[in-house]
N, C-alpha and C positions, 0 to 999 in steps of 0.2 A: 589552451586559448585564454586569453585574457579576461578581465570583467569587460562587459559589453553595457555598464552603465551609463549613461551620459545624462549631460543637465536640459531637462526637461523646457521644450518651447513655450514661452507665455502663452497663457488660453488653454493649451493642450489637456485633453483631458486622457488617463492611462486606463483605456476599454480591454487591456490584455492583461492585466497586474502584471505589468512590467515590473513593478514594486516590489514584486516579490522574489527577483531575482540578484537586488541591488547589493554587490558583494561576493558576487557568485562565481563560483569559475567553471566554463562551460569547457564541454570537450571538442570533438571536431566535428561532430553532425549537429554542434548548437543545442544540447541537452543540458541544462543546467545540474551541476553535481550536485548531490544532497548523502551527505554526511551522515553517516552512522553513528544518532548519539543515544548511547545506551549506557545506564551503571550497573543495570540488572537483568535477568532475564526476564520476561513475564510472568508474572503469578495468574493471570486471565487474561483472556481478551473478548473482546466486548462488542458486538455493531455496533454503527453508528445510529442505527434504531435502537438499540437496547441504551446506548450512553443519553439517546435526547427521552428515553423513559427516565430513566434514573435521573438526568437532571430536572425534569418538569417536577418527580418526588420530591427530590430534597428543597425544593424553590419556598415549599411551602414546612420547611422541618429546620433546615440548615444549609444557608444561602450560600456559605465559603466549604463546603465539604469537600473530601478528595476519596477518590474511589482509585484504587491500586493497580489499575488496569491500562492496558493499551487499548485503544479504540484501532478497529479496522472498518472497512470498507466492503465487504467481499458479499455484499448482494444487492441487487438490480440497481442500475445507474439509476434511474428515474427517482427515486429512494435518499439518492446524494446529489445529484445534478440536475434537479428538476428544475422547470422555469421559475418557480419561487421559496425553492427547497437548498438551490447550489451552492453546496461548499465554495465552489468556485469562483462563482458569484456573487457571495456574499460573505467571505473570507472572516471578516472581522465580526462577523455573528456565529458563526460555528467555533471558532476560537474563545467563546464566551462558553461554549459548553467541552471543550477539549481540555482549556485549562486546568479543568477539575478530576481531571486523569491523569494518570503517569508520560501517557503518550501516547503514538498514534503509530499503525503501518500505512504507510503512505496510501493513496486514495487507490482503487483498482478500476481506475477508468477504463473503460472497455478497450479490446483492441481485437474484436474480432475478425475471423479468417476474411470475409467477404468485406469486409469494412475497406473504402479507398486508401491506397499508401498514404496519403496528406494527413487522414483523420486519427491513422496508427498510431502515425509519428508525434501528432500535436499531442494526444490523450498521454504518450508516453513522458513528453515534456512536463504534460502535466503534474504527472504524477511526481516526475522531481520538481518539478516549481513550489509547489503545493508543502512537500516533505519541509525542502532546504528551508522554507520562509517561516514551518513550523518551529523548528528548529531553534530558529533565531526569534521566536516567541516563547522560547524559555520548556518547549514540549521535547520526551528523549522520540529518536522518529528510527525506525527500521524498513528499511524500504521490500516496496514489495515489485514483485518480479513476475512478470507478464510476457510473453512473445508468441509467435506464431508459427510462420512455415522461416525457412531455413534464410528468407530473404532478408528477415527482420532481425537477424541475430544482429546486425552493426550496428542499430540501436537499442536493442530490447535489456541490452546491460549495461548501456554507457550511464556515466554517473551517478554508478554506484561502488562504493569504497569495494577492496578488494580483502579475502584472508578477514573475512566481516561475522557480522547476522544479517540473512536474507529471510522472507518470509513470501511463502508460497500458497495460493487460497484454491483448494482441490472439492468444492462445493459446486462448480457451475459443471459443465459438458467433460470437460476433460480434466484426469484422465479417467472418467468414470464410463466416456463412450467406449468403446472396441475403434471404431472408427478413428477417434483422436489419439488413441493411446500413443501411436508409434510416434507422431509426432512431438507427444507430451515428454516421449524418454529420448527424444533424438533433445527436444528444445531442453533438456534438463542437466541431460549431457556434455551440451554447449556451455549451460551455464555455470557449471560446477568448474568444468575448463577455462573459463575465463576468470571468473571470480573470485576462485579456491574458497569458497563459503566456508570457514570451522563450525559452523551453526545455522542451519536450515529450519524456521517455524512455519509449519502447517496446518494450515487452519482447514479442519475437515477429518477425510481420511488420509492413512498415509499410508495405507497395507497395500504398495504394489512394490514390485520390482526394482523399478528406478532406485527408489527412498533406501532401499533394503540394500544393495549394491553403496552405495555410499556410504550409509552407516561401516558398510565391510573397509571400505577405504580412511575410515578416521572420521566424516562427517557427523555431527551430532544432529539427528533429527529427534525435533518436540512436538508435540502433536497438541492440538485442541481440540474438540467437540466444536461443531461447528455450532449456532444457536437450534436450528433443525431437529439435530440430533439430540441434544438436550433435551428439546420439548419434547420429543416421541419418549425417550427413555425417561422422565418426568410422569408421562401418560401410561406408561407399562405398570410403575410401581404404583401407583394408586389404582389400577385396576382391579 
């Protein structure tokens, strides 16, 4: 599908960052693509709480620092999308602190099971809206990959490059419930089908099945400690 940019009506003010898809090329449910730009793999990655620590530090040490890391997303939306907190919202103040990172996994706006089909689909927009615009503010971006029950596959992958790096956050319900799991390896399975991923990052655990089975198939899965897990195994060795 073509870019959907057009010139802006006098007065009109852009309450959706339209802005940030100017250039873009969307696919056929209207997902804006966002680009895999990567030189390297990750040496860490980082919350978005742990990057806006690290930069309140350095504010007062060294204003132009850069820290080697990818920033993610991968806990509680209120965290990144609060009413005075919103990446989303406030696009060009969280890019004051992204800058000073390697990059970023694209935002993991929620898209829970009971969540209305409207609100899926928007968060999922989001997520490449957010990616592609980072992108083109000079950040490497790895998208990340979210879906649900089997109805959401026709978007849960669109506009994202294929034979790529995807990166998957295994720290919330699934697949750590019994309950989610089937779904977790049905939706995994979809997406390794579609996308042919050569590089799969995991922020969390990654000791199931699904992960394990792909590796057997050529997939490379990387794994991170999530920040959680860190602090408990941080709390062990000084005990």
């Amino acid at each position: 599908m073509k870019n959907k940019s057009k010139k802006r009506r006098s007065g009109s003010k852009d309450i959706w960052n339209a802005y940030m898809c100017e250039g873009a090329i969307f696919t056929q449910n209207d997902i804006p693509k966002c680009p895999t730009i990567i030189s390297n793999l990750p040496k860490e990655i980082i919350t978005w709480e742990e990057a806006k620590q690290i930069h309140k530090t350095n504010q007062t040490v060294k204003k132009d620092y850069f820290y080697d890391a990818f920033v993610c997303f991968y806990i509680d939306d209120y965290k990144f999308d609060g009413p005075k907190s919103s990446i989303w919202l406030y696009p060009k103040k969280s890019l004051n602190i992204l800058k000073h990172y390697r990059g970023i996994i694209t935002p993991d706006f929620s898209t829970y099971q009971d969540f209305p089909y409207p609100l899926k689909i928007w968060n999922t927009y989001r997520m490449r809206a957010y990616g592609y615009w980072s992108g083109k503010q000079g950040l490497e971006v790895i998208n990340n990959i979210r879906w649900g029950t089997q109805e959401t596959y026709h978007y849960s992958f669109a506009g994202v490059d294929k034979n790529s790096v995807v990166a998957i956050g295994t720290v919330g319900g699934s697949p750590r419930k019994i309950i989610d799991r089937k779904r977790f390896d049905s939706g995994i399975e979809e997406m390794a089908k579609v996308l042919k991923p050569h590089t799969i990052i995991v922020y969390g655990s990654s000791n199931y099945d699904c992960f394990k089975k792909l590796e057997k198939e050529g997939v490379k899965i990387i794994t991170f400690k999530s920040a959680t897990a860190k602090y408990y195994e941080r709390r062990r060795v000084n005990e």
